[in-house]
Each structure stands twice: as structure tokens, then as C-alpha cells.
Kinemage of the C-alpha trace (Angstrom):
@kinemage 1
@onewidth
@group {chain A} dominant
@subgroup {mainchain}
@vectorlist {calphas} color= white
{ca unk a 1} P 131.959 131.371 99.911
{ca unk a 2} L 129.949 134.209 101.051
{ca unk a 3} L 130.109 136.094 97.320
{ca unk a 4} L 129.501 132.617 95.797
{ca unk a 5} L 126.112 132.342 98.262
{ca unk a 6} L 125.236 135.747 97.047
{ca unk a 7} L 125.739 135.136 93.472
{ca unk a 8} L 123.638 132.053 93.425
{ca unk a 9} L 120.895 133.476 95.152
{ca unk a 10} L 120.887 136.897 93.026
{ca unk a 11} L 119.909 134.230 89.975
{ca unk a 12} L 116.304 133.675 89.123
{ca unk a 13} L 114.284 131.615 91.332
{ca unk a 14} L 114.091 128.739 88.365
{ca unk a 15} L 117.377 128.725 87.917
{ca unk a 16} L 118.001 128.222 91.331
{ca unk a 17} L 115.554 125.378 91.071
{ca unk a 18} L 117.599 123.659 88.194
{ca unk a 19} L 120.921 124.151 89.748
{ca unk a 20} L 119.385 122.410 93.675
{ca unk a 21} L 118.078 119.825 91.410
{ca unk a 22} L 121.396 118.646 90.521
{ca unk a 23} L 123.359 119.169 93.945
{ca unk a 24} L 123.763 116.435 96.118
{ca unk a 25} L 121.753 115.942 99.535
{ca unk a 26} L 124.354 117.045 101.901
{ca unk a 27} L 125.134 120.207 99.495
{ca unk a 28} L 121.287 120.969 100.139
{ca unk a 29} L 121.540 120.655 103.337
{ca unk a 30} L 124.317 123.235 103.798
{ca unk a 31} L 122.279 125.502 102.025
{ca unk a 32} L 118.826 125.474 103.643
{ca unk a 33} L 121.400 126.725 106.796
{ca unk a 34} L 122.627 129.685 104.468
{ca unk a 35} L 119.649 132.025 104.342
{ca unk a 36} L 115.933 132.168 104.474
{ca unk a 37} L 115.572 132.078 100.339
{ca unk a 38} L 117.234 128.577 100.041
{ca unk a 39} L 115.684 126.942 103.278
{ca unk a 40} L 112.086 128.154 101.718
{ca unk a 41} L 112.751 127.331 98.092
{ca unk a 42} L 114.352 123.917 99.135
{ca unk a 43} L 111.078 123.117 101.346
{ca unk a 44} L 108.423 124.358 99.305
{ca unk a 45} L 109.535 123.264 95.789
{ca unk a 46} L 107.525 120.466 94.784
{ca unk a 47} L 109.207 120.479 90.817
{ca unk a 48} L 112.721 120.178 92.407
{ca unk a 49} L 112.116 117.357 94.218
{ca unk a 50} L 110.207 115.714 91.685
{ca unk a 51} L 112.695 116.248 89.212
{ca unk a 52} L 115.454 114.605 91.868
{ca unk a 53} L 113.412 111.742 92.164
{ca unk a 54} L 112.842 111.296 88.416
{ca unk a 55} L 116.993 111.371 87.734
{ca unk a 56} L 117.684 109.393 90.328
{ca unk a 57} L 115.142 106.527 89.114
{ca unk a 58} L 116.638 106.949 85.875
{ca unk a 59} L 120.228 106.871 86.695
{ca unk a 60} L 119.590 103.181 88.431
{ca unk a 61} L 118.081 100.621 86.633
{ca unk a 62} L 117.052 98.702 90.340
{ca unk a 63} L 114.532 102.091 90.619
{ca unk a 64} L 112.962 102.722 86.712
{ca unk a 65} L 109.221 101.642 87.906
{ca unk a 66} L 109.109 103.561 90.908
{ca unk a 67} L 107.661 106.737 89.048
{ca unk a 68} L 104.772 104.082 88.404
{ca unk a 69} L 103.664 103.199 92.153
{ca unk a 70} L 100.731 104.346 93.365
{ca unk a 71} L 102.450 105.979 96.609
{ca unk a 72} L 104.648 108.376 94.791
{ca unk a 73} L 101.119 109.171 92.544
{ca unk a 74} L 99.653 110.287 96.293
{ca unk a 75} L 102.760 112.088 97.285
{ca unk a 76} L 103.860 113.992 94.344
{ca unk a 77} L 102.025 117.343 95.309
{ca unk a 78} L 103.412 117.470 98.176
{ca unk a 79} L 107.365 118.918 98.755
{ca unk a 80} L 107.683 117.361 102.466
{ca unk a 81} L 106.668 114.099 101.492
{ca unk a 82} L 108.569 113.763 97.931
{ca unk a 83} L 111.518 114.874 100.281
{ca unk a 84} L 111.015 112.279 102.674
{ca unk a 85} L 110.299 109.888 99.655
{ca unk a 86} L 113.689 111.179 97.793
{ca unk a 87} L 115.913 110.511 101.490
{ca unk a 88} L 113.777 106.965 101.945
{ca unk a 89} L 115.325 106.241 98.055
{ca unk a 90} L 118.849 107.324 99.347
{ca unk a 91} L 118.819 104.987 102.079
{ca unk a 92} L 117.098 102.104 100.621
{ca unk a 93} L 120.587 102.440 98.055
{ca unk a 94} L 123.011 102.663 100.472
{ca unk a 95} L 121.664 99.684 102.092
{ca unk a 96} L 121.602 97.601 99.039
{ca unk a 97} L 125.089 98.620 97.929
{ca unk a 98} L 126.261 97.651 101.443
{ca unk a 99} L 124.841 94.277 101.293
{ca unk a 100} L 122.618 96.286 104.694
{ca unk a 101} L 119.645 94.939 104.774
{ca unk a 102} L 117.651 90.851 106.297
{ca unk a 103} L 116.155 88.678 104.150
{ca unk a 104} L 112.325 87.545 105.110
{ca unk a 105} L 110.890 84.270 104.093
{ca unk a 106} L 106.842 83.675 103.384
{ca unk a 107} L 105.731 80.657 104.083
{ca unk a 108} L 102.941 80.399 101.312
{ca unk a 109} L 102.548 76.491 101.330
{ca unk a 110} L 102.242 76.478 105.188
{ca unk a 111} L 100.310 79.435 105.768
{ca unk a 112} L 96.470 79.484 106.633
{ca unk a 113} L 93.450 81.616 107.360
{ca unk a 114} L 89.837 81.288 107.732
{ca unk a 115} L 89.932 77.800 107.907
{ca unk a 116} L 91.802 77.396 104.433
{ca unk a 117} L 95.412 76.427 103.599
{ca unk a 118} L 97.098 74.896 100.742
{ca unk a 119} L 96.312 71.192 100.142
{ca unk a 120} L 99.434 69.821 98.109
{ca unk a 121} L 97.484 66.700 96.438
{ca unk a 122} L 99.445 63.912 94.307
{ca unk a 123} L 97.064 64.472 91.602
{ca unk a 124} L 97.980 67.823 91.312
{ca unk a 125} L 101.604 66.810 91.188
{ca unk a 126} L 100.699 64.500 88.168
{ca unk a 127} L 98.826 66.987 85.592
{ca unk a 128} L 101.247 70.154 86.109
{ca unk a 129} L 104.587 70.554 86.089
{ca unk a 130} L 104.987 73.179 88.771
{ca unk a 131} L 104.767 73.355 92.469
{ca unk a 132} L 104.287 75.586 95.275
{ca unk a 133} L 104.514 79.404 94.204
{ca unk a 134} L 104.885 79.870 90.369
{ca unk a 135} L 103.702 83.449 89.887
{ca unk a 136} L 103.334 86.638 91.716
{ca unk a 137} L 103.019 90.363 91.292
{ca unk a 138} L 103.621 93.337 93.713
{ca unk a 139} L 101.102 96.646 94.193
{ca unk a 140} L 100.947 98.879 96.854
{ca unk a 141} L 102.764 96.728 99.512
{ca unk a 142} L 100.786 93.885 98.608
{ca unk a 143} L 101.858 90.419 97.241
{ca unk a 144} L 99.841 88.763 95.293
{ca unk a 145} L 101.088 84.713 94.977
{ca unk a 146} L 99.730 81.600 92.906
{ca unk a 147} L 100.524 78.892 95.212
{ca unk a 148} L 99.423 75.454 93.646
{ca unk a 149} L 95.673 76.075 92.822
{ca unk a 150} L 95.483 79.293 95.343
{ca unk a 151} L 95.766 82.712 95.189
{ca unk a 152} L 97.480 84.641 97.962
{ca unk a 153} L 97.609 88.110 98.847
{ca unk a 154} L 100.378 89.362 101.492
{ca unk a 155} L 100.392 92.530 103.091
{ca unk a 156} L 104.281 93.130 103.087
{ca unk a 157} L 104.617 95.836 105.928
{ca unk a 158} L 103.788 93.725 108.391
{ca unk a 159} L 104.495 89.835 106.404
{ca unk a 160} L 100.887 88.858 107.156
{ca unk a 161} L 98.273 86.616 104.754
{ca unk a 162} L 95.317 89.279 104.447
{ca unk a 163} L 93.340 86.930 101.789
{ca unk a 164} L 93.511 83.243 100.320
{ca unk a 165} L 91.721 82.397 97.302
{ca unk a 166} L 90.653 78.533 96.758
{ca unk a 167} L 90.149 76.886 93.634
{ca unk a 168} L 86.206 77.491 94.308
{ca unk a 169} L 86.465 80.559 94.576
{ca unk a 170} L 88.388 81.154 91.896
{ca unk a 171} L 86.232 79.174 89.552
{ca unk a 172} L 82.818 80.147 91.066
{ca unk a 173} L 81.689 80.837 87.539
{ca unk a 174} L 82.740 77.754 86.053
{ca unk a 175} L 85.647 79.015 84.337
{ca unk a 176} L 89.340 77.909 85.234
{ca unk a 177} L 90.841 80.837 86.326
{ca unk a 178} L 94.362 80.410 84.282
{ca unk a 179} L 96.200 84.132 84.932
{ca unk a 180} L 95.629 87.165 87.383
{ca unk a 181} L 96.610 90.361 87.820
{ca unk a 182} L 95.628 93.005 91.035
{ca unk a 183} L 94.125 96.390 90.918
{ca unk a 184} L 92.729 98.082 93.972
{ca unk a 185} L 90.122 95.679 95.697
{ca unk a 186} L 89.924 93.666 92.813
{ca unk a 187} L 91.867 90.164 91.395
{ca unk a 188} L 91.449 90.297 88.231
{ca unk a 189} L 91.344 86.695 86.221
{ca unk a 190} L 91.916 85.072 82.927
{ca unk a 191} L 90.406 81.949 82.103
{ca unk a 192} L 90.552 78.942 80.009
{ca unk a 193} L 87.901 79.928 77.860
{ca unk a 194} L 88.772 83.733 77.128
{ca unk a 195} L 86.586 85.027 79.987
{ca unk a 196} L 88.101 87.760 81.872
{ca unk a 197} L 86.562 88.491 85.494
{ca unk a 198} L 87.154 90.698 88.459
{ca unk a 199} L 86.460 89.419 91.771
{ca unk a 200} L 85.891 91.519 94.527
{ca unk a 201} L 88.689 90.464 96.941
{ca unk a 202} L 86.229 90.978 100.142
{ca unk a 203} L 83.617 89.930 99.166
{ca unk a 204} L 84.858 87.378 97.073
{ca unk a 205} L 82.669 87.429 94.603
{ca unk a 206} L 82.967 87.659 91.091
{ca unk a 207} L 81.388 91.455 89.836
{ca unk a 208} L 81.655 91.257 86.719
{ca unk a 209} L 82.774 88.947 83.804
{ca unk a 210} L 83.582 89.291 79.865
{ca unk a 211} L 84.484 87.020 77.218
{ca unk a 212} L 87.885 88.224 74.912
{ca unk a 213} L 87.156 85.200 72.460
{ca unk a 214} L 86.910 80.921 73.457
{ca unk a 215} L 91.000 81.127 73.407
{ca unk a 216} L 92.588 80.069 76.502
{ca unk a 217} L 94.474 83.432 78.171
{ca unk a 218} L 97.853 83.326 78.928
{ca unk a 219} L 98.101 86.665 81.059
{ca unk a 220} L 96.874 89.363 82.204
{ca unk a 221} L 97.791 93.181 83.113
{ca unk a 222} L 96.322 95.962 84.205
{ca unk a 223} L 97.974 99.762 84.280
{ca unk a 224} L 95.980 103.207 83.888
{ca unk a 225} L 92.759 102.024 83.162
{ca unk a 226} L 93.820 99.766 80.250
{ca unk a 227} L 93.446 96.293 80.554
{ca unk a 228} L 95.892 93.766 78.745
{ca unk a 229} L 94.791 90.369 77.368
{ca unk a 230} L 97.585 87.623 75.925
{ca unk a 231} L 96.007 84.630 74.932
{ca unk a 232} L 97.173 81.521 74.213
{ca unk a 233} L 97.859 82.182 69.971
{ca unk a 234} L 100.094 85.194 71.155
{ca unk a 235} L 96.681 87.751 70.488
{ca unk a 236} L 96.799 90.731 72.476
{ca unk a 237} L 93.079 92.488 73.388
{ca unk a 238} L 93.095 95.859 75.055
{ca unk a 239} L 90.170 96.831 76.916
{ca unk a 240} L 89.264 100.198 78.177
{ca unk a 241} L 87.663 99.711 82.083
{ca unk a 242} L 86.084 102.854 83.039
């Protein structure tokens, strides 16, 4: 065991690199106790971890978008945190394969804050053909929920409503706000008449608006700067937001 230690750390530090890359955690482990080399290589190598994290997203399907979040963005110059992240991975696996883990319920209809809940009206009821939450997306441990004619955002670390968007809010500019996406402090909303606008979610206050074309818009997305527009005819508009 001894020669085979010596062997491996004889080889060039890159190669060393490739070959931790594919060991498992416990085999790493073992060897950050062998000498000084390994423990420094293993705890200052940003591109091994990186490139553990990357094969292990890939090998699940469950983990693909988790190169995409925003927290591994922050982390990924750092080798104690992409560490961390890579173990935190590990465990949130095992947990999930052994049916380990409690299931939280948010009460979106019964919630309220400031004053403002969700009014579930009989009219409503009569002109749409879905009830209580029908959409949601999820950035940077934030929910984002369209509950009857409200938008909801949820701060999932602790399960608390942060912000509640009415209907006149929502439509302060006179245009029925029909999709929405989240990016950052914003919400940012398609309406019925091709107007896109963002709306600053403390203020809440719509910053800025633009028109795609008069077609009502389906949905809305927003990833690296580019902004995606479906409207209702199946036309997609890109937009560039600088």
C-alpha cells in the first residue's frame, strides 16, 4: 500500500487531479491522512472538485440543473465550499434513496401578510378553470406561486411568505399580468396585450415596461441575461436585458 501511495504521488500533479476526481469520498478521505501532498492538493483544488460536482450532476438526472443555480455560481472559486457543496449533494442522495427526509406543506390559500390574503371569489371560480396554486418557479431558495389572482413569493429556508402580490398590483399599469418569471429583486410579467414588465418586488412598483407585439403572452423566462417571450400563436421573442 505504501509503494502504491508512493507511485501515485510520484505522478504529475494533474494527473493526480484526474485520478482524485474519480475516487470515491471515503477513498479521499484516506488519502488526505496519507501525506502532506494529497491533504493539500485535495483542499486546495478548486478544478477537482468542480469536476466531481459536474459528474455527479450528470450521472443523476434528479441533479442536471444544479450547475445552473446561482449558489454554486458564488461558490465555484472556492475549494472549501465546492467541498462542502459536493458532501451537502452526497447527503441530500442518500436521503432521497432512503425515503430520509419530511415532507412540508405551504399553505398559500390561507396564508397572509400586510393586511392581504387570498380572496377565493365565486366569480373567479366561474371564468377560469383552475384554482388555488397553478404555477410556480424556484430561484435561490425562493418560491415564487400563482395562487388564484396572486403572486406569492416563499422564502424556503425558513417556510415563510416574504411578499404577496394582488391583482392591483399586478395590473397597476392596466395590463393583465398573464405569466411571470423571477430574477433577483424583480417579478418579471407577461401580459394580455404583449407588454412585458418588471416590477420591483419591494417596492412594488412596476420599473420598466415593453411591448413584444398586441399578442397575448403565454410565458415567460429569464436565464443569463436573455429574456424569453412565448406568446399566445406559439412566437418566441428574445430580448437582450442589459
Amino acid at each position: 500500500m505504501m509503494e502504491q501511495t508512493a507511485a501515485l504521488s510520484s505522478l504529475p500533479t494533474e494527473l493526480i487531479v484526474k485520478i482524485l476526481t474519480y475516487l470515491d469520498i471515503g477513498s479521499i478521505d484516506s488519502l488526505e491522512n496519507v501525506s502532506t501532498k494529497f491533504r493539500e492538493l485535495i483542499s486546495t483544488s478548486i478544478q477537482m472538485w468542480k469536476q466531481k460536482i459536474r459528474l455527479f450532476c450528470q450521472a443523476d438526472s434528479q441533479f442536471k440543473h444544479v450547475l445552473s443555480y446561482s449558489e454554486y455560481t458564488r461558490i465555484k472559486k472556492s475549494s472549501k465550499t465546492l467541498r462542502s457543496f459536493y458532501n451537502c449533494l452526497l447527503k441530500i442522495n442518500e436521503n432521497m434513496n432512503n425515503g430520509n427526509f419530511s415532507k412540508r406543506e405551504l399553505l398559500c390559500l390561507e396564508s397572509e401578510i400586510k393586511g392581504r390574503k387570498v380572496v377565493q371569489s365565486p366569480e373567479w371560480n366561474r371564468h377560469h378553470n383552475y384554482r388555488g396554486v397553478y404555477d410556480m418557479i424556484f430561484l435561490d431558495g425562493r418560491l415564487c406561486a400563482s395562487v388564484y389572482d396572486t403572486i406569492q413569493i416563499w422564502d424556503t429556508r425558513d417556510y415563510r411568505l416574504t411578499h404577496m402580490f394582488t391583482k392591483d398590483i399586478l395590473d397597476q399599469d392596466h395590463s393583465q399580468t398573464t405569466c411571470f418569471t423571477l430574477n433577483k429583486e424583480y417579478l418579471i410579467c407577461g401580459a394580455e396585450n404583449g407588454y412585458v414588465k418588471l416590477i420591483d418586488i419591494n417596492t412594488e412598483k412596476v420599473v420598466a415596461r415593453e411591448r413584444v407585439n398586441s399578442n397575448y403572452l403565454s410565458d415567460v423566462k429569464f436565464k443569463n441575461d436573455i429574456l424569453l417571450c412565448l406568446d399566445w400563436f406559439g412566437n418566441i421573442h428574445q430580448w437582450k436585458i442589459l
